[in-house]
C-alpha positions in Angstrom: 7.3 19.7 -9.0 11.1 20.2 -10.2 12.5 16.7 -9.4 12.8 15.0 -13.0 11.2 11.3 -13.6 13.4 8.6 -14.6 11.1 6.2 -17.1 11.1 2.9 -16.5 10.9 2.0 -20.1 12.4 4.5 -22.5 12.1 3.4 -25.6 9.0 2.8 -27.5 6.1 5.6 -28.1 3.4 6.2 -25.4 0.2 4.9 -24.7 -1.5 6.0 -22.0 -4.8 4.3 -20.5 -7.6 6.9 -19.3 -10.8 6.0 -17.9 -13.2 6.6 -14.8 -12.9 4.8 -11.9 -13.8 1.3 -11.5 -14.2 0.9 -15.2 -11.6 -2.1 -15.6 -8.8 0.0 -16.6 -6.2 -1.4 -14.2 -7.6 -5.2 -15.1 -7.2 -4.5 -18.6 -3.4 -2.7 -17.9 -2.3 -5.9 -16.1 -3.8 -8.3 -19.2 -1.8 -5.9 -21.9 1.8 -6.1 -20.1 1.4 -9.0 -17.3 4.9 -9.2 -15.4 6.6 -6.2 -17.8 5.1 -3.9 -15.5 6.6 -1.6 -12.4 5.1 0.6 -9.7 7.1 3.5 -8.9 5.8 6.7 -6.8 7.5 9.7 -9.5 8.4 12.5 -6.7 5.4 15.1 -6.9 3.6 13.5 -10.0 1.2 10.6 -9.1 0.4 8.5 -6.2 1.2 5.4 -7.7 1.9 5.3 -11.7 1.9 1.8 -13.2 3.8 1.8 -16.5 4.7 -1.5 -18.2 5.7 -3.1 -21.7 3.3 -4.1 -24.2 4.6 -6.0 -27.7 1.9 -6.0 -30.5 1.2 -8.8 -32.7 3.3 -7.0 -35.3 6.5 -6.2 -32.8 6.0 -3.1 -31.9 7.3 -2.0 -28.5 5.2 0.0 -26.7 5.5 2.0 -23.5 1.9 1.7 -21.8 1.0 4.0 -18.4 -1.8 3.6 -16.5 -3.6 6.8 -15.4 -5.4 7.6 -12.1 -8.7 7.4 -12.9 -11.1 10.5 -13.5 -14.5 11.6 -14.4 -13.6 14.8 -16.6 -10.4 17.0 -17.3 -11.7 19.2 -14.9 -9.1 17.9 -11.6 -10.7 18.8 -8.6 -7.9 16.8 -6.8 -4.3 16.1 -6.4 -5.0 12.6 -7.8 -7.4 13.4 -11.1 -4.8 16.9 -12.0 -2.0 13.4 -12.8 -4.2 12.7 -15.7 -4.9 16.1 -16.7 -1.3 16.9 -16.7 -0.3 14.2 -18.6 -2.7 14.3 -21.4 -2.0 18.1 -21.8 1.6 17.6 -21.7 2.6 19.8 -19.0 3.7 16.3 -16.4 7.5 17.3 -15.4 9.6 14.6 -17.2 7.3 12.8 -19.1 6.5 13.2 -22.8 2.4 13.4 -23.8 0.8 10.1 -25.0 1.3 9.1 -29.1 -2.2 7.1 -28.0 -5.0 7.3 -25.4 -6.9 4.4 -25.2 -10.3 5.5 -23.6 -11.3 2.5 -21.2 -15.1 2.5 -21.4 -17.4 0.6 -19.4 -20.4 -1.1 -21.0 -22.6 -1.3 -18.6 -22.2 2.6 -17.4 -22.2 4.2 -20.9 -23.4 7.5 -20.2 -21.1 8.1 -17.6 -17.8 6.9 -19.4 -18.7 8.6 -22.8 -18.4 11.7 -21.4 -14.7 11.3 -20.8 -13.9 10.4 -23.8 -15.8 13.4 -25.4 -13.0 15.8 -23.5 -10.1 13.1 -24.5 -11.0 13.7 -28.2 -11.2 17.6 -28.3 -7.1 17.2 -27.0 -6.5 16.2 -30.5 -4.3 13.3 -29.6 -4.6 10.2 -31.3 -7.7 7.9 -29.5 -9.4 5.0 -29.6 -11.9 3.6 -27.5 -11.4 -0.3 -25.6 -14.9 -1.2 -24.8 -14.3 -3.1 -21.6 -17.1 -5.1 -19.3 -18.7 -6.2 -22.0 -19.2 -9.6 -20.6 -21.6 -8.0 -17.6 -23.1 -6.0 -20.1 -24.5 -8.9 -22.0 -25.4 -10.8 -19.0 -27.5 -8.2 -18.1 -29.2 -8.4 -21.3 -27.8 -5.7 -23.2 -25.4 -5.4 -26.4 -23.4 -2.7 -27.3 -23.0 -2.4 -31.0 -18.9 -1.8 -31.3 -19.1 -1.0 -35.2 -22.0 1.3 -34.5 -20.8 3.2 -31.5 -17.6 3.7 -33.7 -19.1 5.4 -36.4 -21.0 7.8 -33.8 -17.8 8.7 -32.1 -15.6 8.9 -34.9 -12.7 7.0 -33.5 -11.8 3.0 -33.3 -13.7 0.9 -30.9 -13.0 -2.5 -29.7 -14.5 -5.2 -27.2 -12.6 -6.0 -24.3 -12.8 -8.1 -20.8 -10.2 -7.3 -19.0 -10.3 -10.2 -16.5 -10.4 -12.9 -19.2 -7.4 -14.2 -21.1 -7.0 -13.1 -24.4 -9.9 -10.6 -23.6 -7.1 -7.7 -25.0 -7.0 -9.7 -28.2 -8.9 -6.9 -31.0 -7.3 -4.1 -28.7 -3.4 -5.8 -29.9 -4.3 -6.1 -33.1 -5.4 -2.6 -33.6 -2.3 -1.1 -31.9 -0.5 -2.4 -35.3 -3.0 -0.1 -37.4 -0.8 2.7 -38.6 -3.6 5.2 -39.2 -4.7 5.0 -35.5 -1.4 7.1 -34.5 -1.8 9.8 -36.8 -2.8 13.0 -34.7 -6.2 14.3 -35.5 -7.1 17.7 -36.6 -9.5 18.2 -33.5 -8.5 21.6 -31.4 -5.2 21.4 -29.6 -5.0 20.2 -26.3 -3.3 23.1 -24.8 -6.1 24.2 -22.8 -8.8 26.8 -22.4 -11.6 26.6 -25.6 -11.7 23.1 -26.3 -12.1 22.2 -22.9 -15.1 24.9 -22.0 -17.1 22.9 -24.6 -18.1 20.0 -21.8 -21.1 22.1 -21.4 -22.6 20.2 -24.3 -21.0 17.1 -23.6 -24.2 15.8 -21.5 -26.6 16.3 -24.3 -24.8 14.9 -26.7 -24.1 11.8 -24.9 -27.7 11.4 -24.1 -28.1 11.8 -28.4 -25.7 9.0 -29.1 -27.7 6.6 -26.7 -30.6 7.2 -28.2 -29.7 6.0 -31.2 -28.0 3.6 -30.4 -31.1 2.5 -27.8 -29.0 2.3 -24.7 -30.8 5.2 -23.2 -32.1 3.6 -20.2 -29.8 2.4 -17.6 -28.5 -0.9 -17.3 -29.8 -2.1 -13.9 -27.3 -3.9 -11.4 -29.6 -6.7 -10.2 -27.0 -8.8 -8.8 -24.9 -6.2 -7.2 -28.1 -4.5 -6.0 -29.1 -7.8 -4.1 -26.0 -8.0 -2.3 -25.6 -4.8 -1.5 -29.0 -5.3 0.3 -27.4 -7.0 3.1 -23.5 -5.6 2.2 -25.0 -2.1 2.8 -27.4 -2.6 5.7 -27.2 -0.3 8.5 -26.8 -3.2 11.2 -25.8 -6.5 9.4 -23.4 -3.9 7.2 -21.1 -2.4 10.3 -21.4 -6.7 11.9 -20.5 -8.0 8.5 -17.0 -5.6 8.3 -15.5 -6.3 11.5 -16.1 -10.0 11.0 -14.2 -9.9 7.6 -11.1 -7.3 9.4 -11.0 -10.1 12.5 -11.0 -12.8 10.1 -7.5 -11.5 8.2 -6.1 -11.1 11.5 -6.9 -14.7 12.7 -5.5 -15.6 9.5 -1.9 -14.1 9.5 -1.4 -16.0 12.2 -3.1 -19.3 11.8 -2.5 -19.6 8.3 1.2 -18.6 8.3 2.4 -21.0 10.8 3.6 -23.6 8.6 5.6 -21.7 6.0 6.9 -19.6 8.8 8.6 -22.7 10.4 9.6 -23.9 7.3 11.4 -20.8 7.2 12.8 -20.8 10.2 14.3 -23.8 10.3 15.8 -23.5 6.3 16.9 -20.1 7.4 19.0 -22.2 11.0 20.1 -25.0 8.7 21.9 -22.2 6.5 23.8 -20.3 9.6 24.8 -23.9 10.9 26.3 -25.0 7.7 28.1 -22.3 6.7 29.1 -21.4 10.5 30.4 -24.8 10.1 32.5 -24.2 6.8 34.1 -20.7 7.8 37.0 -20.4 10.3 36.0 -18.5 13.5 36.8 -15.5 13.3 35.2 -12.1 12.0 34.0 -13.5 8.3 32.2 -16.2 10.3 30.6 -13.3 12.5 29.6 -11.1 10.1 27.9 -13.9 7.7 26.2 -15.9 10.6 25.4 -13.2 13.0 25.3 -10.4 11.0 23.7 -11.2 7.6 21.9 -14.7 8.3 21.1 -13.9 11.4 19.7 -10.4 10.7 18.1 -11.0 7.3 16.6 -14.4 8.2 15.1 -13.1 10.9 12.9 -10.3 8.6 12.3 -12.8 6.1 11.1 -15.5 8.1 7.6 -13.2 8.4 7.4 -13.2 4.8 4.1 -15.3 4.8 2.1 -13.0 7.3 2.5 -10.1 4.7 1.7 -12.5 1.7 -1.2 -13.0 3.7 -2.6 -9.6 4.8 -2.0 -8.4 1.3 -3.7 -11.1 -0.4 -6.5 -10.2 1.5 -6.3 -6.7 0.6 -5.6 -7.4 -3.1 -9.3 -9.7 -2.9 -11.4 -6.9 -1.3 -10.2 -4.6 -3.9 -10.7 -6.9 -6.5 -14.4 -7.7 -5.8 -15.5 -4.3 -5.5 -16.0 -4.5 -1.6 -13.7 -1.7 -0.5 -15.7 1.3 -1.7 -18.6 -0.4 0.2 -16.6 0.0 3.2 -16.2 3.6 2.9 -19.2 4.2 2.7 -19.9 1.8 5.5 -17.3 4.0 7.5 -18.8 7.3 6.2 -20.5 8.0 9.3 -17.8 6.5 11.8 -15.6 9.0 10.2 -17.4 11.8 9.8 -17.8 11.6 13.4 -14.2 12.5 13.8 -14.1 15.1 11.1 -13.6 13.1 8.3 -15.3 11.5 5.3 -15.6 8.1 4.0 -12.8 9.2 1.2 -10.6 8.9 3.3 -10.9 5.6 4.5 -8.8 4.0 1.1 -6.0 6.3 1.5 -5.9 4.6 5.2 -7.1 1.4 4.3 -3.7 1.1 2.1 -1.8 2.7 5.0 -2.2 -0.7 6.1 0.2 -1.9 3.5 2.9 1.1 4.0 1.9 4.5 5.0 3.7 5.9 2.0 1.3 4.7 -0.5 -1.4 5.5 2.0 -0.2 9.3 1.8 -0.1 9.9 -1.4 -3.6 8.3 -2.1 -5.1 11.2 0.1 -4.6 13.4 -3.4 -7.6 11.8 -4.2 -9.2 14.1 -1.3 -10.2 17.5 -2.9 -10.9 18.7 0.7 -7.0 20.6 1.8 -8.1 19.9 5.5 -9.3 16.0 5.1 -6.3 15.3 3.2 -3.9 17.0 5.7 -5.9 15.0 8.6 -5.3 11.9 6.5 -1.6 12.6 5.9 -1.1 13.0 9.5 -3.1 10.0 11.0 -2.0 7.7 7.9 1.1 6.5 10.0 -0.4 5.7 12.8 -2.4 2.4 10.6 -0.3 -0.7 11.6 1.8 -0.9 8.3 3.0 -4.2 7.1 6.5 -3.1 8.6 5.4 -3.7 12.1 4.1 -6.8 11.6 7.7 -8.9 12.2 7.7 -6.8 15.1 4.3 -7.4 16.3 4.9 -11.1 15.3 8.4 -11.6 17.1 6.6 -10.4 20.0 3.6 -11.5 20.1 4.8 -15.4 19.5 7.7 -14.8 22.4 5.3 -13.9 24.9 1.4 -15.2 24.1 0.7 -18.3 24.3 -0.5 -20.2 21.3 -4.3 -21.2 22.8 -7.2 -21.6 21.4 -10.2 -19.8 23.0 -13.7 -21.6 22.2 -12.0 -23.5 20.0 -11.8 -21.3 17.0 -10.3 -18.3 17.9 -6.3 -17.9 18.1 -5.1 -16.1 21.0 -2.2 -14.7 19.5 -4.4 -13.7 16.6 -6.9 -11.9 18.8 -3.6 -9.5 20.1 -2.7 -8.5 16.4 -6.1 -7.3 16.2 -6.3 -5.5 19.2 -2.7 -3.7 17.7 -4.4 -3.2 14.8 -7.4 -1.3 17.0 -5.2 0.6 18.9 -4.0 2.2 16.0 -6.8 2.6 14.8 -8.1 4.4 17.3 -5.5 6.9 18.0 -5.7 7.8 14.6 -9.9 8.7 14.9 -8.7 10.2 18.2 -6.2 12.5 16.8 -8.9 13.5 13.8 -11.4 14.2 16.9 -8.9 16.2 18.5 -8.2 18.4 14.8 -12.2 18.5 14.4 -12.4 20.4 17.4 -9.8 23.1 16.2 -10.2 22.9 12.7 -13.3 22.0 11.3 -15.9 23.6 13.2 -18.7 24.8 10.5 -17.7 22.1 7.9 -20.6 20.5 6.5 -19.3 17.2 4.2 -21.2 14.8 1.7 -20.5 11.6 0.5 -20.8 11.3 -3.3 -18.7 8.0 -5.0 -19.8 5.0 -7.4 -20.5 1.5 -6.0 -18.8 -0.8 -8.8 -20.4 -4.1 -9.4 -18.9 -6.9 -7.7 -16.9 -8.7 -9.3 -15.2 -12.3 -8.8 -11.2 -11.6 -7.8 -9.1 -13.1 -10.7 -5.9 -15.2 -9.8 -4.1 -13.2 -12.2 -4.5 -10.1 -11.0 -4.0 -11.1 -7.5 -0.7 -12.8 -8.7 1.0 -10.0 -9.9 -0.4 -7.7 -7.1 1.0 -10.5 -4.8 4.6 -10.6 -6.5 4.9 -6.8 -6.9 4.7 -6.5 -2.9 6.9 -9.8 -2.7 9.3 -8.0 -4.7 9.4 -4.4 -2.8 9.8 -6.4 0.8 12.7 -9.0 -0.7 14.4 -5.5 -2.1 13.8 -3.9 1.2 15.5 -7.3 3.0 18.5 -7.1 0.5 18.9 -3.5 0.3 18.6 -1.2 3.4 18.4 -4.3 5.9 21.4 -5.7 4.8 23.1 -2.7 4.7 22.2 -1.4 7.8 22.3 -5.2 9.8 26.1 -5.3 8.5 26.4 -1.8 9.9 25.2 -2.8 12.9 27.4 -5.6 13.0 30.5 -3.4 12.7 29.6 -1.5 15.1 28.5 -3.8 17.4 32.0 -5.9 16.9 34.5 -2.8 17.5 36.5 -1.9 18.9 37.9 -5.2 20.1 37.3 -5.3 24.1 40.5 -5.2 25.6 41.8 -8.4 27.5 40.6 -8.9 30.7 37.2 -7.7 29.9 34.3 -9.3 31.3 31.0 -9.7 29.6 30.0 -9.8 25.9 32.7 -8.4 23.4 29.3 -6.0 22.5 29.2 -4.4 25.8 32.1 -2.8 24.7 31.7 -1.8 21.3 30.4 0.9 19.7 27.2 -0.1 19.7 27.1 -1.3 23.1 28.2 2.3 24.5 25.2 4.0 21.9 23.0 1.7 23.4 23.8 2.2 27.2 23.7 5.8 26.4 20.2 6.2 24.6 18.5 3.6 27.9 18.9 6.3 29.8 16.4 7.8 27.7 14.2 4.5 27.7 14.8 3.3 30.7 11.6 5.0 32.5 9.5 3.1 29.9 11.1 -0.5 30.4 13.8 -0.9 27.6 17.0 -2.3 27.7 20.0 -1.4 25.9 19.7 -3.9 23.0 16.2 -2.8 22.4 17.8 1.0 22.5 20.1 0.5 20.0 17.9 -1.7 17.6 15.7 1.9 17.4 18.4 3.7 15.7 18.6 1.6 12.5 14.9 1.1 13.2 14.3 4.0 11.8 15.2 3.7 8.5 12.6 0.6 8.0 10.4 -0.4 10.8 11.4 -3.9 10.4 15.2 -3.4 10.5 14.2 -3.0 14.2 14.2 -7.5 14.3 17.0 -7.9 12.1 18.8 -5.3 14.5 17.6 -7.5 18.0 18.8 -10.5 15.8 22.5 -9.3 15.3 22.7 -7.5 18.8 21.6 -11.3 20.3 23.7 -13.1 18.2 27.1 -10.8 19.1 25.6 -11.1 22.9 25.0 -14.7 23.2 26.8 -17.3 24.7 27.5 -21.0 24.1 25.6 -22.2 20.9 23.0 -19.9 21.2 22.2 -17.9 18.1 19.5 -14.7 17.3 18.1 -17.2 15.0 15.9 -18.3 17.7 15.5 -15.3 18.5 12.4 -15.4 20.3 13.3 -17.8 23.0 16.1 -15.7 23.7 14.1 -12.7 24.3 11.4 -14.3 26.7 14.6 -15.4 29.0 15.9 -11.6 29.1 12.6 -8.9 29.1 10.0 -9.4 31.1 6.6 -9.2 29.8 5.9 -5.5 31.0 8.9 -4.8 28.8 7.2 -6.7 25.3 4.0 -5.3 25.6 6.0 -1.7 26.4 7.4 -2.1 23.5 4.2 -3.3 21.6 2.5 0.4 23.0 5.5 2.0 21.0 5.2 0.6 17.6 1.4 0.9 17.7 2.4 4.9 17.8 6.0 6.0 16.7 7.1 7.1 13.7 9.8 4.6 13.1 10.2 5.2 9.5 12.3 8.0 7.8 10.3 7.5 4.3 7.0 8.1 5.5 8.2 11.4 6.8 9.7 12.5 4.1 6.9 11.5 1.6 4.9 13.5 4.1 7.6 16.4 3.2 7.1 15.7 -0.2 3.4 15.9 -0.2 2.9 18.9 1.8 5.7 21.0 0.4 7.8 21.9 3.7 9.4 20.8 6.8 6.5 21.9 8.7 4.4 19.1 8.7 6.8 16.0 8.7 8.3 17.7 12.1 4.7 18.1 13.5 4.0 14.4 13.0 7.4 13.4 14.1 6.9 15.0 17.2 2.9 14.0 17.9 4.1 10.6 17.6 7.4 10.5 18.9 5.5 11.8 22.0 2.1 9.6 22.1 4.7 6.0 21.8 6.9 7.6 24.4 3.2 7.9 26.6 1.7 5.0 26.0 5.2 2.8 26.7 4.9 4.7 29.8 2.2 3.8 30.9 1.6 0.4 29.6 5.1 -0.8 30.9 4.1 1.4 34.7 0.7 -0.5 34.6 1.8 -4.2 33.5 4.8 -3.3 36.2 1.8 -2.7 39.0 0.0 -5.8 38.0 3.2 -8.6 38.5 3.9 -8.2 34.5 7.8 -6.9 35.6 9.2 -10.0 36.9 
């Protein structure tokens, strides 16, 4: 870990949120700073550090992170040693908290106090946010703050983190001056004061009993649901029906906006096609940037969509019931229901999904998970899937509810899927044999999602994919463009100007290569800068189109033109690639940067590279056998 961090708010002194999982701490992180926050992945630190801005009542600016969450300052994983590294000061570029705020749930006391017991032996100024308060009393039970202060020896205040102005008390004690004084516990530089958790438990259980919280808080509610959430047959039935659901959704539900899209997106390239003289300005503004940006954003809505859904399970407290749902599913394939989230949120972008395996303490699960992690249908390939998908299936409706084209995406979403269980199978048989794994996490209690939280999870990801669209797409659609609009054919040329281009001679070149598997030369060159972001793969067909067409045609319907010119055997050939290859050069190098070497990234390149090359093959040979090639 030599790269150095670059903060994202350098001024200010440090607070630094620490709690165990599930206890509100992120809710209560996105109350405090609201849309003053960023996301950034720091190169070998964490696998996703929050850090935003927080103003107290008073003024004061403060820097506030938001730690991985942990049960003790003993890291038995990638994920928890962020925390410990941090609070001990040893994190490469990043100074150690002026504050901890200990997030504590109320209704899991015993659990959360021992935390805080290690926290305070650091010696760093602490305090302790009470959070959950709110299901704490509904259960019938009320923790006294002013008493469970004076047994701890540090601030405590009520919080409820999903509740406006439920961070009130916790502002107005940032402004205390005596609360950032450091105390004169042990220094936190390791070794004796950390040894002394072996007394932690019994003190904890003291402090209850005087307080007369000894007796656990029951989750009558939660346990109810979890009755039928958790059952061994209506469990399995009730999470496929919520996964096919999404999918019918991104389809059904994202029409409208989509088209809306579309056509703002035609009306743009008409009028200002219409302004500029012909010429090469024209071309590279219509059919280069319009034509090759419009066509990315324009599936804006279906990843609005799928990760709205995703930002509502997580909110409610239904995804760790899905591990452990999975548990069994996976360890059938040599994995356990850990690493279900790290592949869950490969769903979103497999570089997240990566780096969430450090919260797998076994080295072989998380290596299995880094390599089969790409091979969930990121939110990349859905403009693929969806430019596809809408060229060639039909919009029907089967039994009157289902989508068609919504019952595809799913069966994309299955096949990668299952080449990723059958490429863990495949490792259990060499790797594993003798392992013997148990399942050991916390259920939260449900929870209802809040708007806010959903909001700026929705606006974050909004962000990323409009950066994305105006960064490396644009850059690499104008690119394109160039090289797709020189040299200049000579006169007397027949053909598209882009046959003879750069580009064009790349592309006739590489379908060679592709030609046993049914793709063209515009689909061969729209690879190349494919590979930089899956989805620069449709802005790429979009520009290649536009140079190629004739008449008034334009990539910005760019559907249409790619029924007339591939043939169905082609599309779903295609389809059978992006299900497997590796089209993205970050995900290999955050696999690089998670497992230290070259090794790795150039194993997965070349598994994948070779599965998509297999199953085009054969999905193009067998759609070719059944009429699918004319």
């Amino acid at each position: 870990m030599t790269e150095a961090v670059v903060h994202l708010y350098r001024g200010g002194p440090l607070l630094a949120l620490v709690g165990n999982p599930n206890c509100g701490k992120t809710a209560l992180f996105n109350l405090l700073t609201g849309s003053r926050q960023k996301v950034a992945n720091y190169a070998g630190v964490t696998v996703e550090r929050k850090e935003g801005k927080l103003t107290t009542p008073a003024g004061k600016a403060l820097r506030v992170l938001d730690l991985p969450g942990t049960y003790s300052l003993h890291p038995r994983s990638p994920d928890e040693r962020v925390t410990h590294d941090v609070l001990y000061g040893r994190a490469i570029g990043e100074k150690r908290p002026d504050l901890v705020v200990c997030v504590v749930d109320a209704t899991n006391l015993r659990r959360s106090l021992r935390l805080l017991l290690a926290v305070k032996r650091l010696g760093l100024p602490c305090m302790v946010a009470l959070n959950m308060v709110d299901l704490a009393q509904a259960r019938g039970v009320t923790v006294d703050a002013e008493a469970l202060a004076r047994e701890l020896g540090v601030p405590v205040v009520r919080t409820v983190g999903i509740e406006g102005g439920g961070d009130a008390a916790l502002r107005a004690t940032l402004d205390e001056a005596a609360l950032w004084r450091r105390s004169s516990a042990s220094a936190g530089t390791g070794g004796p004061a950390i040894q002394a958790t072996g007394a932690d438990h019994d003190a904890v259980r003291s402090i209850l009993r005087r307080l007369g919280l000894d007796e656990l808080i029951p989750h009558t509610l939660s346990d109810r649901i979890d009755r039928m959430v958790l059952h061994p047959v209506l469990g399995p039935l009730l999470l496929a029906a919520v996964l096919f659901l999404i999918f019918q959704a991104v389809f059904a539900w994202a029409s409208a906006p989509m088209d809306a899209i579309k056509a703002a997106t035609g009306w743009l390239g008409a009028t200002v096609g219409a302004i500029l003289p012909d010429g090469w300005l024209r071309s590279l503004v219509v059919d280069g940037v319009i034509a090759g940006a419009g066509g990315v954003v324009v599936f804006l809505p279906q990843i609005v969509i799928l990760f709205f859904f995703i930002l509502v399970l997580e909110e409610s407290g239904y995804l760790p019931r899905a591990a452990f749902l999975l548990d069994r599913l996976m360890g059938g394939v040599g994995l356990s229901g850990r690493s279900f989230i790290p592949l869950l949120s490969s769903f979103a972008c497999a570089i997240p999904g990566i780096m969430a395996s450090r919260s797998i303490a076994n080295p072989r699960d998380r290596l299995v998970t880094i390599m089969i992690a790409p091979l969930m249908t990121c939110s990349a390939r859905l403009p693929v899937y969806a430019l596809l998908i809408g060229a060639f299936i039909p919009r029907l409706n089967l039994w009157g509810v289902l989508e068609l084209q919504g019952l595809v995406l799913f069966g994309l979403y299955a096949a990668g899927i299952a080449g990723g269980l059958a490429v863990a199978w495949i490792l259990k048989r060499f790797t594993a044999r003798g392992q013997v794994r148990t399942l050991m996490m916390e259920l939260p209690t449900y929870h209802m999602p809040t708007l806010r939280n959903i909001g700026i999870g929705l606006w974050q990801r909004v962000a990323i994919f409009m950066k994305r669209v105006g960064g490396v797409i644009l850059v690499l659609t104008i690119l394109l463009w160039f090289l797709a609009s020189f040299p200049v054919p000579p006169i007397g040329a027949t053909g598209p100007a882009i046959e003879h281009s750069l580009a064009g001679i790349l592309g006739r070149a590489l379908a060679v290569v592709f030609e046993p598997i049914g793709f063209n030369w515009q689909i061969s060159i729209a690879l190349v800068p494919g590979m930089a972001a899956r989805e620069v793969a449709v802005s790429a067909l979009g520009t290649v189109y536009a140079l190629s067409a004739t008449g008034n045609d334009t990539a910005l319907a760019l559907a249409p033109l790619i029924a007339q010119d591939w043939s169905l055997a082609t599309a779903l050939s295609l389809l059978a690639w992006y299900v497997f290859a590796p089209q993205c050069l970050s995900t290999l190098a955050t696999v690089k940067r998670e497992t230290g070497g070259w090794t790795m990234p150039l194993i997965v390149a070349g598994y994948l590279f070779s599965l998509a090359y297999l199953a085009s093959f054969v999905t193009y040979r067998v759609a070719s056998a059944l009429g699918a090639a004319g």
